[in-house]
C-alpha positions as MATLAB code, in Angstrom:
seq = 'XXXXXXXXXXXXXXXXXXXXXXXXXXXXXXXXXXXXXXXXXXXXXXXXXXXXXXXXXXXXXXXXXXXXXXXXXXXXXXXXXXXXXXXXXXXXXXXXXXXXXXXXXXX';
ca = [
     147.218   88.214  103.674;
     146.704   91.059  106.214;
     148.607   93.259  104.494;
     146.494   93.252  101.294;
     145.041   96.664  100.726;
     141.411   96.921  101.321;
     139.394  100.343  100.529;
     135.915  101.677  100.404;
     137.391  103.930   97.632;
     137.228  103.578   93.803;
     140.378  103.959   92.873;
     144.038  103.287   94.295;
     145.961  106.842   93.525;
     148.400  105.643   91.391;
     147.830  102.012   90.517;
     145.948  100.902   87.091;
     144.054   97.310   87.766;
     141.868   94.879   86.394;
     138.596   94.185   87.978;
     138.578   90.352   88.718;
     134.966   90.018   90.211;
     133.056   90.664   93.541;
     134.188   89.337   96.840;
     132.683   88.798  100.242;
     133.356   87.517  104.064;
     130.503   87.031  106.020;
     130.317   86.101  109.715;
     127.335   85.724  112.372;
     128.114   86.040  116.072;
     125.853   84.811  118.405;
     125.568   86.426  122.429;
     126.617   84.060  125.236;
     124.253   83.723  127.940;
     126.972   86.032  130.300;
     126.676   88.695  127.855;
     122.373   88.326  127.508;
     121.882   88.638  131.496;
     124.219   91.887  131.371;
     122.444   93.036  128.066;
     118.986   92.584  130.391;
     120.325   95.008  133.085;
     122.028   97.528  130.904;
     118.685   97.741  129.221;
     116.789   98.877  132.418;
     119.508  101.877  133.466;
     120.240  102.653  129.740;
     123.618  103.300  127.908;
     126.041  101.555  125.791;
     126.249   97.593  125.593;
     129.685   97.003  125.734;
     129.586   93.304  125.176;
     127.575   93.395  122.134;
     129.770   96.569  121.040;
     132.854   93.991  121.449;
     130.981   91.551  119.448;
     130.145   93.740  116.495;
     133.859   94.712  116.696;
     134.875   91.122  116.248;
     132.638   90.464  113.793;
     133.740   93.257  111.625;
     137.340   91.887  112.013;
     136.172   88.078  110.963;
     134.083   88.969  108.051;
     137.433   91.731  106.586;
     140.073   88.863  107.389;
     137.219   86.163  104.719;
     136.678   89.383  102.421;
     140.483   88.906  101.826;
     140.567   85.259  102.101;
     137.984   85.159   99.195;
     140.176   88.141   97.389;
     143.354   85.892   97.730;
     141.989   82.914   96.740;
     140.558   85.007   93.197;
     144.399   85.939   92.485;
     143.510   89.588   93.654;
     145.854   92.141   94.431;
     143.237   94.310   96.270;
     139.751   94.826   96.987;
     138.358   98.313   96.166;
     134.846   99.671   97.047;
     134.404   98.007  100.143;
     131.580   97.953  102.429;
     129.239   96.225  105.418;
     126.008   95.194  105.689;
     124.724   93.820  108.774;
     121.343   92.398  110.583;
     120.131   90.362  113.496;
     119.257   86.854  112.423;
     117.671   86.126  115.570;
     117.485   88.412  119.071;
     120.570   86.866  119.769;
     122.430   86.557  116.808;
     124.151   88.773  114.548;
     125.492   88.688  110.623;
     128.152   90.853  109.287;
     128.978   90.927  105.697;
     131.929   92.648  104.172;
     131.489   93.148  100.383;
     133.813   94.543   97.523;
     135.566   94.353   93.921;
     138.101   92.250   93.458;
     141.210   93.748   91.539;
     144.768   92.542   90.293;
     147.147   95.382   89.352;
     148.133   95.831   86.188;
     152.385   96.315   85.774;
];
């Protein structure tokens, strides 16, 4: 399923397709209490959180590998017009969503 072809573009050069219907993978990641003390400090001397960058990384990767779950399970051949959203829930939790069309290619 990793191999289906997901874009943030509208078309596919050279492929016609249906549109089979919106899709989405959502995730929320939550901070372990390691990565909240090291947050704390960081936040004193400044710079990048790598931790939390690590996180948002992973969730990224979670809510793609659903958006094509959800594709798959739709009979889609690809998911065009892809994009994120995200937002802290909580000061220690955050969501991800990956959003697009669904679309089956047309022979």
């Amino acid at each position: 399923m990793s191999d289906m072809l997901v874009t943030t573009t509208e078309k596919i050069p050279g492929k016609d397709y249906e549109i089979i219907g919106e899709v989405f993978g959502l995730t929320t990641q939550s901070k372990n209490i390691v990565r909240n003390i090291g947050a704390g400090l960081k936040n004193i001397v400044g710079g990048e959180i790598k931790d939390y960058t690590q996180m948002m990384v992973e969730a990224r990767d979670v809510s793609i590998d659903r958006l094509r779950e959800n594709a798959a399970a739709m009979g889609a051949d690809a998911v065009v017009m892809m994009r994120f959203d995200s937002g802290s829930i909580s000061a220690d939790m955050q969501s991800v969503a990956a959003y697009g069309t669904a679309v089956k290619f047309i022979d």
